[in-house]
N, CA, C and O atoms as CSV, one atom per row, in Angstrom:
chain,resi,resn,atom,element,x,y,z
A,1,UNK,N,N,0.923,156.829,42.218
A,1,UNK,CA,C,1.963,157.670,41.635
A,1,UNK,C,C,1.302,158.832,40.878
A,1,UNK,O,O,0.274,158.516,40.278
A,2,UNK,N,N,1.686,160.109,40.787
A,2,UNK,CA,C,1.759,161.265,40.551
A,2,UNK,C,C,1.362,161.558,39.181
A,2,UNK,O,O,0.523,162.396,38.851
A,3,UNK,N,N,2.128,160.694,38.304
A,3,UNK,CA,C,1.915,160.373,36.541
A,3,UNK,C,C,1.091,159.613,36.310
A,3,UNK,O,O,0.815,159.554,35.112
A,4,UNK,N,N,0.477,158.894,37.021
A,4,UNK,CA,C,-0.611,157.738,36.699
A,4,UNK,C,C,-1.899,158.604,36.728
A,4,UNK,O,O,-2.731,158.738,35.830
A,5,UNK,N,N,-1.869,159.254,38.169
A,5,UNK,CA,C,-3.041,160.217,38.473
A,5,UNK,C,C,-2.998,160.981,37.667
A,5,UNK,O,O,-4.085,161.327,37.205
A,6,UNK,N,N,-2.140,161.413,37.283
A,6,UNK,CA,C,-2.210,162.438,36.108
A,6,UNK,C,C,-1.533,163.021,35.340
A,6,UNK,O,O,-0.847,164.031,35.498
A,7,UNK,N,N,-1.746,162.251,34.271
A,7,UNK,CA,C,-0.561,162.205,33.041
A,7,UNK,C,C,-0.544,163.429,32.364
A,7,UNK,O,O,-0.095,163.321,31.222
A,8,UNK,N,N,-0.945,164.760,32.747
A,8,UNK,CA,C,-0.397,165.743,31.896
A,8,UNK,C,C,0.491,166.281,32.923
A,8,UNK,O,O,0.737,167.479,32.790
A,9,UNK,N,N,0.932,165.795,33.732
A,9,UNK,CA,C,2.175,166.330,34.548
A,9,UNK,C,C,3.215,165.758,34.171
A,9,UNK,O,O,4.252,166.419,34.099
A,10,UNK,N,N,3.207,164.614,33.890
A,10,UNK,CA,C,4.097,163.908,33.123
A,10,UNK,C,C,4.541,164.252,31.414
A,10,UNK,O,O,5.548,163.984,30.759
A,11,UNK,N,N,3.459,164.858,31.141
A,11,UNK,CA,C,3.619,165.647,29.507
A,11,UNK,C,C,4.635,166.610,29.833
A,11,UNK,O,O,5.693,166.683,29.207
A,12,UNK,N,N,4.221,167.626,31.162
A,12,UNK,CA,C,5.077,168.890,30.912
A,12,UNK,C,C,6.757,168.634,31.396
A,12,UNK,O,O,7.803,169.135,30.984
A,13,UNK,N,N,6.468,167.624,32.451
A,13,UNK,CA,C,7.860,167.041,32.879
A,13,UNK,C,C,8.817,166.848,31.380
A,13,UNK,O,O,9.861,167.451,31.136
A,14,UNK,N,N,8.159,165.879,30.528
A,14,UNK,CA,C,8.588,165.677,29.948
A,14,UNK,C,C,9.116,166.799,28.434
A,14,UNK,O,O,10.062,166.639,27.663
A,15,UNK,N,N,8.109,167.844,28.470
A,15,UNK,CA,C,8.794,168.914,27.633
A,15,UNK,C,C,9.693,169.832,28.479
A,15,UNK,O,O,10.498,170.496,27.827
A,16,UNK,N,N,9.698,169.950,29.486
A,16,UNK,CA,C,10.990,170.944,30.212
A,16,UNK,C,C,11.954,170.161,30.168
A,16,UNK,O,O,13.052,170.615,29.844
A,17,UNK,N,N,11.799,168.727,30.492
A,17,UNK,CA,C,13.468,168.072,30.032
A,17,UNK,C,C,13.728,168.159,28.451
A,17,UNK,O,O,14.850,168.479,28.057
A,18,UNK,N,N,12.619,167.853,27.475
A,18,UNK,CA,C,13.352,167.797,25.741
A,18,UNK,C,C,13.487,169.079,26.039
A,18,UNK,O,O,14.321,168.931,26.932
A,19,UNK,N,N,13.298,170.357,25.983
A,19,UNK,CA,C,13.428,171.920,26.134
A,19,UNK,C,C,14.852,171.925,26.493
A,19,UNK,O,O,15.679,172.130,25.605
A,20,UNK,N,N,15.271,171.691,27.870
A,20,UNK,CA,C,16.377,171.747,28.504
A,20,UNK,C,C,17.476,171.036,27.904
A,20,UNK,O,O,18.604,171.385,28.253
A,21,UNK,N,N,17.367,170.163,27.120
A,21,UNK,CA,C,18.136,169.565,26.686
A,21,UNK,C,C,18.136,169.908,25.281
A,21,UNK,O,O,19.070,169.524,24.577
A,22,UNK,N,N,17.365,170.463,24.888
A,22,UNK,CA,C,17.628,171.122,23.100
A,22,UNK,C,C,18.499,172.035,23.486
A,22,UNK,O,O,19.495,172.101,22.766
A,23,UNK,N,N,18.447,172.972,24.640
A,23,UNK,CA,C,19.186,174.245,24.523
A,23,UNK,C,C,20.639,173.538,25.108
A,23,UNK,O,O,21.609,173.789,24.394
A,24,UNK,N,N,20.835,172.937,25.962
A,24,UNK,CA,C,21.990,172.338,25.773
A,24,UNK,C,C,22.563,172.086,24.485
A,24,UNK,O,O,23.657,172.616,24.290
A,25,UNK,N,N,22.069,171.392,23.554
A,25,UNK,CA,C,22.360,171.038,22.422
A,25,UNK,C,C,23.218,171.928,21.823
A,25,UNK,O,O,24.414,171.816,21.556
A,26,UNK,N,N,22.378,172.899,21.636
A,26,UNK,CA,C,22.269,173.590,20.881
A,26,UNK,C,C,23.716,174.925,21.531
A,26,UNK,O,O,24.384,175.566,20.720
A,27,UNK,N,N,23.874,175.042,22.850
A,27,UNK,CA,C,24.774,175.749,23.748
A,27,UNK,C,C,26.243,174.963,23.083
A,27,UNK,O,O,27.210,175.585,22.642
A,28,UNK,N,N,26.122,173.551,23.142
A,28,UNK,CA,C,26.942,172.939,23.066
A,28,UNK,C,C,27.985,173.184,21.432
A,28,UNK,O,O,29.164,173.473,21.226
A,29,UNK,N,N,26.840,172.897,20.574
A,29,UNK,CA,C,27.318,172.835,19.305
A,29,UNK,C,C,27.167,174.516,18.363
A,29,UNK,O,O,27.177,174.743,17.153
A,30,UNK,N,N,27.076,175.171,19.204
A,30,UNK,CA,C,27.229,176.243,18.623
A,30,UNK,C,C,28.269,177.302,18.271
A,30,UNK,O,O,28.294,178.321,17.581
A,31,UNK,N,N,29.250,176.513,19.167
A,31,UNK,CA,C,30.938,177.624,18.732
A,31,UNK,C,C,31.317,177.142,17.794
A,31,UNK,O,O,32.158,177.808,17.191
A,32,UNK,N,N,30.950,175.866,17.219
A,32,UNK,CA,C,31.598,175.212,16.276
A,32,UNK,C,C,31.215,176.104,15.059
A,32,UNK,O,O,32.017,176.413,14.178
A,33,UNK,N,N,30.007,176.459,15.092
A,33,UNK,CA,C,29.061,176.870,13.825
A,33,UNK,C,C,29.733,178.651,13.717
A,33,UNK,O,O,30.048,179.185,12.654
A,34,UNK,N,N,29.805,179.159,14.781
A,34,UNK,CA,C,30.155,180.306,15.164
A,34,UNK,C,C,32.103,180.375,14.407
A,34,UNK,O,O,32.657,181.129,13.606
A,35,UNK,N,N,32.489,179.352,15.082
A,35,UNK,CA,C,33.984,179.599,14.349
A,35,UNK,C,C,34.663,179.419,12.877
A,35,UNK,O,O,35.719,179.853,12.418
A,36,UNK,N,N,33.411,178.430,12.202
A,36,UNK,CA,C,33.325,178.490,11.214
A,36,UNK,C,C,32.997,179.068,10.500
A,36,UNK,O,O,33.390,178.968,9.338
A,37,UNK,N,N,32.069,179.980,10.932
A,37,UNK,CA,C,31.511,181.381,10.620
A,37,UNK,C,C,32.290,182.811,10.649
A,37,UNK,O,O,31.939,183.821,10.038
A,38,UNK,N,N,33.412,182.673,11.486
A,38,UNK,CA,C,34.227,183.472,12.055
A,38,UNK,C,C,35.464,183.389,11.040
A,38,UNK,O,O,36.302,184.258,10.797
A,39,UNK,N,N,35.356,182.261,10.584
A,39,UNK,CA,C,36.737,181.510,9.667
A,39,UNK,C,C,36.225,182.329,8.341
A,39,UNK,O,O,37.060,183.034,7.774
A,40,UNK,N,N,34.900,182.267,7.823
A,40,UNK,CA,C,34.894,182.166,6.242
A,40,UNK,C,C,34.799,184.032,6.476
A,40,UNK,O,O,35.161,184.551,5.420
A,41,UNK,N,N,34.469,184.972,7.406
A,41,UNK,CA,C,34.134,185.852,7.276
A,41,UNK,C,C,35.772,186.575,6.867
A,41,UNK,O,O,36.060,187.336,5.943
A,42,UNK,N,N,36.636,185.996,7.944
A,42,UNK,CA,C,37.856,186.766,7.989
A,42,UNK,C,C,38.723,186.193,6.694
A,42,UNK,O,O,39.810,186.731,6.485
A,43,UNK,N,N,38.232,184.996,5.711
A,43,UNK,CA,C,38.624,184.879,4.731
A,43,UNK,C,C,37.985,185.867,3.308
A,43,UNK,O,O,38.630,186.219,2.320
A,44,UNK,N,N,36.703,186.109,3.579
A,44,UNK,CA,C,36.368,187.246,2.607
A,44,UNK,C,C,36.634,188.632,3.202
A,44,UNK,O,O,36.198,189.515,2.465
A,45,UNK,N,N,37.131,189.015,4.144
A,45,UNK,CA,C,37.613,190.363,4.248
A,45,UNK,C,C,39.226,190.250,3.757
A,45,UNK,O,O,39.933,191.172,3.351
A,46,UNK,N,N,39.514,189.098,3.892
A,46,UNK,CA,C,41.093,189.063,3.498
A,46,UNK,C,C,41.543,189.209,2.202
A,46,UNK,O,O,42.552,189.728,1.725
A,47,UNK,N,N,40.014,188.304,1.447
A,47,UNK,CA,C,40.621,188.148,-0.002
A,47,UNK,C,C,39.772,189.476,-0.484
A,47,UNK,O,O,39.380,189.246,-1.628
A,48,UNK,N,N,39.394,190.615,-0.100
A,48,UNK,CA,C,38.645,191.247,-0.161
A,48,UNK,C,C,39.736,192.613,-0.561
A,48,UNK,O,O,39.775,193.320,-1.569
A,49,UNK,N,N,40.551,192.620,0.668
A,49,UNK,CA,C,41.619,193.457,0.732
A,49,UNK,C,C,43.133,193.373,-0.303
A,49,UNK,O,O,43.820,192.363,-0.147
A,50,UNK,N,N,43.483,194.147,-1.053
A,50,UNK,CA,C,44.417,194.311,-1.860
A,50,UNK,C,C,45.533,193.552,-1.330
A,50,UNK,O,O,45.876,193.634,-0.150
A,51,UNK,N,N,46.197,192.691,-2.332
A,51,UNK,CA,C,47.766,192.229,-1.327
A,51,UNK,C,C,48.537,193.354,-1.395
A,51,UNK,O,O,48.701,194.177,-2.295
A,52,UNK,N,N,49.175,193.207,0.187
A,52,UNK,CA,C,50.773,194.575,0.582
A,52,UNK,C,C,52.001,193.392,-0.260
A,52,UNK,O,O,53.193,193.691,-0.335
């Protein structure tokens, strides 16, 4: 086998999958961070602005 013969192929295998899968992660959980971000911004322009 391929990894036995030679286990730094198996190193890089193994960082392109954690890699690939951080950015998933990270793809995944990021609108959350983004809308919450989106939330507090449009609350300080709001309370920012004079009441009509």
């Amino acid at each position: 086998m391929i990894f036995v013969e030679r286990p730094i192929s198996a190193f890089f295998l193994f960082l392109c999958v954690t890699l690939l899968a951080a950015q998933v992660y990270v793809r995944l959980r990021k609108p959350k961070a983004l809308a919450a971000h989106d939330n507090a911004e449009r609350n300080a322009v709001s309370t920012a602005r004079p009441a009509e």
